[in-house]
Each structure stands twice: as structure tokens, then as C-alpha cells.
C-alpha positions in Angstrom: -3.3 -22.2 -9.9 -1.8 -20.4 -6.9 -1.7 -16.4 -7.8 1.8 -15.0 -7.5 2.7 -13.1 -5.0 4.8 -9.6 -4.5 6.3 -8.1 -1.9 8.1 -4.3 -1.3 8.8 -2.0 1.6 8.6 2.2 1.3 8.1 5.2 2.6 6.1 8.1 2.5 6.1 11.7 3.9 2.9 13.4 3.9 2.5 16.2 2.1 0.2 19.0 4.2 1.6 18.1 7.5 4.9 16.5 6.4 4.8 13.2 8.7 6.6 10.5 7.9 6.0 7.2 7.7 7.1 3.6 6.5 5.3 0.7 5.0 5.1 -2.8 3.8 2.9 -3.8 1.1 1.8 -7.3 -0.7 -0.3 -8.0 -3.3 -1.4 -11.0 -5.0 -1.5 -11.4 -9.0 -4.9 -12.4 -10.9 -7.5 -11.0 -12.7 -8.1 -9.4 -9.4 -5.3 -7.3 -7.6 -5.6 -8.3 -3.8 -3.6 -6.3 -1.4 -2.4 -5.2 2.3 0.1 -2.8 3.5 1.2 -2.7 7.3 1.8 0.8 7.7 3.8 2.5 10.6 5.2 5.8 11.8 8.1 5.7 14.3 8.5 2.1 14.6 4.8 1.7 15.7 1.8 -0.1 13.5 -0.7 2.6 12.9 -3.0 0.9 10.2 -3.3 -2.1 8.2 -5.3 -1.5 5.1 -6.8 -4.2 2.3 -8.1 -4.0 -0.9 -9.2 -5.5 -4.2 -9.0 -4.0 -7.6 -9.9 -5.2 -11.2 -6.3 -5.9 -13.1 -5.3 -4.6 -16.6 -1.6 -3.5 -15.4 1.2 -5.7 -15.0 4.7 -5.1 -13.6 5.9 -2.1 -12.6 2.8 0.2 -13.5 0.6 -2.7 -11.4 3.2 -1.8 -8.2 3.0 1.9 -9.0 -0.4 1.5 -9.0 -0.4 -0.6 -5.7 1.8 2.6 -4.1 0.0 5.6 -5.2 -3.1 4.2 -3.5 -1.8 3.5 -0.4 0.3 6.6 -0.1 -3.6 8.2 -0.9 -4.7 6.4 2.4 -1.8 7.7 4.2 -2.4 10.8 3.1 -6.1 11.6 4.0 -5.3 9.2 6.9 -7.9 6.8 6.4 -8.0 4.2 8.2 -4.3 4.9 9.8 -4.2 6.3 13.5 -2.4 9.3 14.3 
């Protein structure tokens, strides 16, 4: 069974030095949540982060999820170039 697939687009302003910047995020459905977000500020690809969590959530709390830990990496700037 192939896992289902979701898609969405947002944005993010930082909140100590108030940057801003857009992103694109997909995850896969399963009993493991894999993900990857394209991030960019300006126009211009500045990271392009992955991960894998263990799933409980579903729906919108899985996607809220999804968003509030890659608005984390944005925010300490991990992985995502200035």
C-alpha cells in the first residue's frame, strides 16, 4: 500500500530578528510521519530540511504538528542559510 501523501505552502516570520520567510512542505502518511519542506526567503532556496517522526496524530493536529517543527528549524536556523 502506497502511503498518502500531503501537500501545503506557508509562511513564517521569525520571531527575534523578524525575517521572513516562505515554505513548502510534504509529508507522507504511515505509522511513520516522513517529511521535507523547501524553505526560502526572498525568492531564494535557503534550506531543505527532512525528517521522520513516530505517528499518533491524524489530520489537522498531524499538519499542525508538521508546521510547528519546521517553523522551530526556521527559527533557530538550523540547517537553513542566512
Amino acid at each position: 500500500m502506497t502511503a498518502r501523501k500531503e501537500q501545503f505552502k506557508n509562511t513564517y516570520t521569525c520571531k527575534v530578528s523578524g525575517e521572513g520567510y516562505e515554505y513548502e512542505a510534504e509529508y507522507a502518511i504511515g505509522k511513520k510521519v516522513k517529511w521535507s519542506a523547501r524553505i526560502y526567503k526572498d525568492g531564494e532556496l535557503k534550506g531543505n530540511p527532512t525528517g521522520e517522526v513516530a505517528n499518533e496524530l491524524k489530520g489537522e493536529a498531524l499538519k499542525q504538528y508538521i508546521i510547528a517543527y519546521i517553523e522551530g528549524i526556521i527559527e533557530k536556523h538550523l540547517g537553513v542559510a542566512e
